[in-house]
C-alpha positions in Angstrom: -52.4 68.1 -15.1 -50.1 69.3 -18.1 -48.8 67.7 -20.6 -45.5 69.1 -21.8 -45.7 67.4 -25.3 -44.2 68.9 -28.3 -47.7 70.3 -29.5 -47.3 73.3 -26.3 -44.2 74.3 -28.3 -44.0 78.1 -29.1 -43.7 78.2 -33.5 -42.5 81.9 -33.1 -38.1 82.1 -33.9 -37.8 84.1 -30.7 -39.6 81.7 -28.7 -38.0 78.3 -29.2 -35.2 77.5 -27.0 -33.1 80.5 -25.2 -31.2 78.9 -23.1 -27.5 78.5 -22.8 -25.8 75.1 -22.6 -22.4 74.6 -21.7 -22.1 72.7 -24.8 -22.0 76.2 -26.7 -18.7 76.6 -24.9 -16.7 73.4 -24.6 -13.8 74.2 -22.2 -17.2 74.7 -19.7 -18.3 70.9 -19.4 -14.6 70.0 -17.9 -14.8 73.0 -15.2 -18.7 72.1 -14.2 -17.2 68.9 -14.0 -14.4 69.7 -11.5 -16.9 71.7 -9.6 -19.8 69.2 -9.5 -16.9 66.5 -8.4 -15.6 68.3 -5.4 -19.2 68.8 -4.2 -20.5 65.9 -4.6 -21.6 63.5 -1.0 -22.0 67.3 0.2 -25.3 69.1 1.3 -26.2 71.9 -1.6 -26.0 75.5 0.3 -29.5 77.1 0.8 -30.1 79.7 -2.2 -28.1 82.9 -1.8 -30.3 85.5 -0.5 -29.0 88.0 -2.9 -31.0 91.2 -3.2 -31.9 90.1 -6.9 -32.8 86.3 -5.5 -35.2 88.0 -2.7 -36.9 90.5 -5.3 -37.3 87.1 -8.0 -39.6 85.1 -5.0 -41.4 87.8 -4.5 -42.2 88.6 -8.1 -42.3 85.0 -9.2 -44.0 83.2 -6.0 -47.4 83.4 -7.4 -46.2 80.8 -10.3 -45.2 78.2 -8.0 -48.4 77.2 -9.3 -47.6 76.4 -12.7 -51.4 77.2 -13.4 -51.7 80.1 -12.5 -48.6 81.2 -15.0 -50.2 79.2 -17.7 -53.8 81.4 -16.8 -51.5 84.7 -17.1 -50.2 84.1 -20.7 -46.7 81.8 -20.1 -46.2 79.2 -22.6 -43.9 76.2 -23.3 -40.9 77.8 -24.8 -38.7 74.4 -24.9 -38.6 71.0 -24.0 -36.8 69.7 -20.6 -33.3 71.0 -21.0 -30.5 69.0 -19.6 -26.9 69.0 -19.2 -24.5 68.1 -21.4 -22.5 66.2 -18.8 -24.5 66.9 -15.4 -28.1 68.4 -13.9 -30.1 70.3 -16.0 -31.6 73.2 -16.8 -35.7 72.1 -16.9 -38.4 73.1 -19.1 -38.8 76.9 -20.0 -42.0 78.7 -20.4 -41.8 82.3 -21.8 -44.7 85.3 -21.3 -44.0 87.0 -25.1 -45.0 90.0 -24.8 -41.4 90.2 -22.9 -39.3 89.0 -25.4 -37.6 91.1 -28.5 -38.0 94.1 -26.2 -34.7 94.8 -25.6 -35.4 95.4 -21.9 -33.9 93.2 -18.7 -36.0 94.5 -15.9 -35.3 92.5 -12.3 -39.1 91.7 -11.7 -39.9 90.6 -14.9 -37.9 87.8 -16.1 -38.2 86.6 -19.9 -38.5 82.8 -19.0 -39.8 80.6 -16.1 -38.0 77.6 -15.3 -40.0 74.4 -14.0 -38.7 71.0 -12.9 -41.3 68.0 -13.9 -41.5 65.9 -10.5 -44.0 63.2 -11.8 -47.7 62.4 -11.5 -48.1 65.7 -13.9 -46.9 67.8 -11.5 -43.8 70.9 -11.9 -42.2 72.3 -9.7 -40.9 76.1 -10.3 -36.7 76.1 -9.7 -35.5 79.2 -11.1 -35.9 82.0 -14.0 -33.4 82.7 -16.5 -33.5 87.0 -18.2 -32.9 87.1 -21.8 -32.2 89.5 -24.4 -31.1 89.9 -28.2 -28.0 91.7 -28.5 -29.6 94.1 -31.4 -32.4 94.7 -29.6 -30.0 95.6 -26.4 -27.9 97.6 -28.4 -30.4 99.7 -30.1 -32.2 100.1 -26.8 -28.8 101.1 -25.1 -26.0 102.2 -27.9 -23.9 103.1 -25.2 -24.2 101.0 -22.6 -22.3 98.3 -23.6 -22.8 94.3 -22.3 -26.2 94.4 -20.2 -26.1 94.3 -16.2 -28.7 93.3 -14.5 -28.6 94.6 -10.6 -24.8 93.9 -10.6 -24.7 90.4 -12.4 -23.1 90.6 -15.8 -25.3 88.7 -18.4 -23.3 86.0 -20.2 -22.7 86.0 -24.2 -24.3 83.8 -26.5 -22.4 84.2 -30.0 -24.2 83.2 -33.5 -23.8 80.9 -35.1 -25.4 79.0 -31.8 -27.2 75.6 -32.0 -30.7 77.6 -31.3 -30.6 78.9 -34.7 -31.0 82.6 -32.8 -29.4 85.5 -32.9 -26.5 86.7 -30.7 -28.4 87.5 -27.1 -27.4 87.9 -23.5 -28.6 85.5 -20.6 -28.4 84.4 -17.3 -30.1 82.3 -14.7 -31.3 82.8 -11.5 -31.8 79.5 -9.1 -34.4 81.7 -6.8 -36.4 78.3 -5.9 -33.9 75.5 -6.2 -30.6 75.2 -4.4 -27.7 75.1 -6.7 -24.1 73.2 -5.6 -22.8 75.0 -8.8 -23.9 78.4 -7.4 -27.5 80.3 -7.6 -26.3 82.1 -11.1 -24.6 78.9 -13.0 -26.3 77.7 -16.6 -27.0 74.5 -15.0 -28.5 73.1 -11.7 -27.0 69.6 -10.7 -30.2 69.2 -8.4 -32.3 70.0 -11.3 -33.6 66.7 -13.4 -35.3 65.8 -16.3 -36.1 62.2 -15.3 -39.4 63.0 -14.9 -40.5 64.0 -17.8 -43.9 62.8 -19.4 -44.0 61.3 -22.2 -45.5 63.1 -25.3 -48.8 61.2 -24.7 -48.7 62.3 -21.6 -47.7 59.1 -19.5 -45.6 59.9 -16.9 
């Protein structure tokens, strides 16, 4: 069983929460709003079976079991993220070694994304890349806004309610299907309900 209490957090700057909300952009609640409304009573599409989705579960398959991430170095980066207004994100765990590199690589994703489903149990939905737009820009000072096999990563200005620098992100529903679509901040099938408590009580 683990316990996601605060005690697992991560007391590094870089490794505290990285996650985009929609709340950093306002206008964004009303149109995940609009979207969520017009498919809600309807069956979530199966996860798009993107190139990049197909080379995530087989990189990432292996961590279904959230042991055997937490035997290969992941740790809890933030608490169970959710929505502003709908879904949610989950809770992020983060190998770092792979953050402040100023590298996206497709196979190796900065964060692991898991949704608690009770009795001390998680269930692995997605990933999400992440990188500090320094870091990018020195690494690539002509490459402009990263790309990541086609997908353009989204901008996270500073000051941001992290307390991080400006970085680049986006998610990747590989495991968990997504009315809102596979690449969206948010997963509207993604819950935090479940969460333990911080002693551990589910």
């Amino acid at each position: 069983m683990y316990n996601t209490s605060s005690r697992w957090m991560i007391p590094c700057a870089l490794c505290v929460p990285l996650v985009i909300a929609s709340s950093a952009l306002p206008a964004r609640d009303s149109e995940y709003a609009a979207v969520a409304k017009h498919h809600h009573a309807q069956q979530a599409p199966k996860v798009e079976q993107s190139p990049l989705v197909e080379l995530l579960r087989k990189a990432t398959a292996r961590y279904r079991d959230i042991n055997v991430a937490l035997s290969e170095g992941w740790v809890q980066a933030t608490p169970c993220v959710s929505g502003p207004m709908l879904g949610a994100m989950g809770i992020h765990f983060t190998l770092p070694g792979r953050i402040g590199d100023g590298q996206l690589k497709a196979d190796e994703p900065e964060l692991l994304i898991y949704e608690p489903i009770g009795n001390g149990k998680y269930r692995l939905v997605g990933v999400e890349y992440v990188v500090l737009k320094d870091e990018w820009e020195q690494s690539n000072p002509n490459g402009g806004a990263p790309v990541l096999e086609g997908h353009l990563l989204n901008f996270v200005g500073e000051p941001n309610r992290y307390g991080l620098p400006a970085f680049y992100e986006i998610h990747v529903w590989a495991w968990r299907d997504n009315p809102l679509g596979t690449f969206a901040d948010f997963n509207t099938r993604v819950s935090c309900e479940k969460q333990p408590l911080a002693d551990g009580t589910s």
